[in-house]
C-alpha positions as CSV (number, residue, x, y, z in Angstrom):
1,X,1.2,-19.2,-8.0
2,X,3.6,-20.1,-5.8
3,X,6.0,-17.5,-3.1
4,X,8.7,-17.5,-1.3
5,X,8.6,-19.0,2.0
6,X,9.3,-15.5,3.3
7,X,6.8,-13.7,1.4
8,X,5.1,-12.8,5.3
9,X,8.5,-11.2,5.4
10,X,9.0,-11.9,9.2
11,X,11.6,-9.1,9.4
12,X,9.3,-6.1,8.5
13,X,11.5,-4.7,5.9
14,X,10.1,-2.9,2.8
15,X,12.4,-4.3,0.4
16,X,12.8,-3.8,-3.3
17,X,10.6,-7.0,-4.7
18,X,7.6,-4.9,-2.4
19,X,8.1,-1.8,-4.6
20,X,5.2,-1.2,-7.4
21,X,7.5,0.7,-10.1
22,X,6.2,-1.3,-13.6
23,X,4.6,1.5,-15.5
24,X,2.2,-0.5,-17.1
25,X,1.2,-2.2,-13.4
26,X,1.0,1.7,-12.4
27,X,-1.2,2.3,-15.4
28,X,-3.6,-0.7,-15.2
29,X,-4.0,0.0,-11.4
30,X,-5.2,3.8,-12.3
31,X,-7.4,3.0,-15.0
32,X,-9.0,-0.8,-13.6
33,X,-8.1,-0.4,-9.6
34,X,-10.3,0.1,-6.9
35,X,-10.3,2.5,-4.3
36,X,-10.5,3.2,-0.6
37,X,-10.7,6.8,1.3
38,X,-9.7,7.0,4.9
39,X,-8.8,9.7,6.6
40,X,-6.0,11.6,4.8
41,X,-5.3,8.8,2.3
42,X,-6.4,7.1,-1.3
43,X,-5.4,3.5,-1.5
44,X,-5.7,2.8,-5.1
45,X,-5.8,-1.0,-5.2
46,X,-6.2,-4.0,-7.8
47,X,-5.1,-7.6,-7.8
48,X,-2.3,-8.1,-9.9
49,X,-1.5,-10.6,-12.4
50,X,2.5,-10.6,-12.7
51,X,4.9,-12.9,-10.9
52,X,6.6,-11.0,-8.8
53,X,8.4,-12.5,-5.7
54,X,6.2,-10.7,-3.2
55,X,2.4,-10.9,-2.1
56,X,1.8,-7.3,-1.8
57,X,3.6,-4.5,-4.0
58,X,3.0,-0.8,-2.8
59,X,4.0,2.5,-4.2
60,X,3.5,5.8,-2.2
61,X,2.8,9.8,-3.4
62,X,2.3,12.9,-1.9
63,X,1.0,15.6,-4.3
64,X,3.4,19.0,-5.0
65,X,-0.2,20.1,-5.4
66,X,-0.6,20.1,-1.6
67,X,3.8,20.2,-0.7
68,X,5.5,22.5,-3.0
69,X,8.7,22.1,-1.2
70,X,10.1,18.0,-2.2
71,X,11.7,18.1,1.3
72,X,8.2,18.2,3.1
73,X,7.2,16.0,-0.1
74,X,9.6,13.8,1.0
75,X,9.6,13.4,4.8
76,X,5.6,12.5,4.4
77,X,6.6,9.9,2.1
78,X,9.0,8.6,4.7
79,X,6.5,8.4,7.5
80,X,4.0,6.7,5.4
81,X,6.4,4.2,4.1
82,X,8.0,3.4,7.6
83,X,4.1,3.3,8.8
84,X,3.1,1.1,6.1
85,X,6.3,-1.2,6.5
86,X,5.6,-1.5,10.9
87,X,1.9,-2.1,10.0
88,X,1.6,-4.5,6.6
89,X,1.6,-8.3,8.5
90,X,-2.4,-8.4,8.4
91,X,-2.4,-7.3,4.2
92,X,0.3,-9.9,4.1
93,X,-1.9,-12.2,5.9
94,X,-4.9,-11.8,3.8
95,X,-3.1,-12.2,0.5
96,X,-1.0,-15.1,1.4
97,X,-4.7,-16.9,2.3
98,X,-6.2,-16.2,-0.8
99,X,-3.1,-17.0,-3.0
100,X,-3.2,-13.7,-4.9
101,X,-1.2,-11.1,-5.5
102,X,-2.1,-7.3,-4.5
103,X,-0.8,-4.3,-6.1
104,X,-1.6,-0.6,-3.8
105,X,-0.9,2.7,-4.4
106,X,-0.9,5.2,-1.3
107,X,-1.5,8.6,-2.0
108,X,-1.6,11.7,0.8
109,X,-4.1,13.8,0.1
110,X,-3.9,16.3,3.2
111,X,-3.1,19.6,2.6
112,X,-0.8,20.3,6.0
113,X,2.1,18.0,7.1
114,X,1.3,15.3,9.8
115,X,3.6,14.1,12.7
116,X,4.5,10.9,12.5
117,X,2.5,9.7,15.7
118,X,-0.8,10.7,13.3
119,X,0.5,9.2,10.3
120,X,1.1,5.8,12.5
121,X,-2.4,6.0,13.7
122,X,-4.6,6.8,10.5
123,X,-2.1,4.1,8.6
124,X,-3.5,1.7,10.9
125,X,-6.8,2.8,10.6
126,X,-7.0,2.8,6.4
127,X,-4.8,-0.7,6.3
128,X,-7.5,-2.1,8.6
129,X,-10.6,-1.3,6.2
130,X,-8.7,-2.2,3.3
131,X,-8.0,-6.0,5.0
132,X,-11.5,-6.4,5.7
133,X,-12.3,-5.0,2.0
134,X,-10.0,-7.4,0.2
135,X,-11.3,-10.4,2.6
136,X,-15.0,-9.1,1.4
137,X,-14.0,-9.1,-2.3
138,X,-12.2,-12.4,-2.2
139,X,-15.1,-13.9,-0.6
140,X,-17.1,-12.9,-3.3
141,X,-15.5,-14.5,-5.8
């Protein structure tokens, strides 16, 4: 499968080709997708099969379970996003050796708000184990 010659995305934007919104991608990755705790977050995650124009497609919730108000709802999802989008060369880097294509869901799974300092920090953290899980996988296959 071939990209674009910007799928490493050298300005760091989280554009709209980078979004997971396909229902049935959403569904296949909760029924047949892997997963990865760290710290406050789930990363639901699954090779993907479509040919989208990017190497990594991502998709990010927060529970009302935990945020009853959607403004709190919301400014988590903000920092995780903006987190995700400084943070996402090394996933971009490991998918763009192998050739595949990765489709991740984020879920926050803390029950209080964090700043975004903390967010930033355990991002890194969880996006670091799941690199060195999808370079495990990939060289088991």
């Amino acid at each position: 499968m071939m990209f674009k010659t910007n799928s490493l995305n050298p300005k760091n934007t989280l554009g709209k080709s980078e979004r997971l919104k396909s229902k049935t991608e959403l569904e296949a990755l909760f029924k047949e997708g892997d997963s990865l705790r760290s710290g406050p977050f789930i990363f639901l995650w699954k090779w993907n099969e479509s040919n989208a124009a990017s190497l990594v497609q991502v998709a990010f919730s927060v529970p009302k379970k935990n945020f009853k108000n959607a403004t709190d709802r919301n400014l988590m999802k903000r920092r995780i996003r903006e987190s995700y989008r400084v943070n996402k060369v090394g996933i971009f880097e490991a998918m763009h050796e192998s050739g595949k294509q990765l489709a991740l869901f984020i879920i926050f799974r803390n029950p209080e708000p964090l700043e975004y300092d903390e967010v930033h920090d355990k991002i890194i953290v969880a996006l670091k184990r799941l690199e060195k899980e999808i370079e495990r996988k990939l060289g088991n296959e």
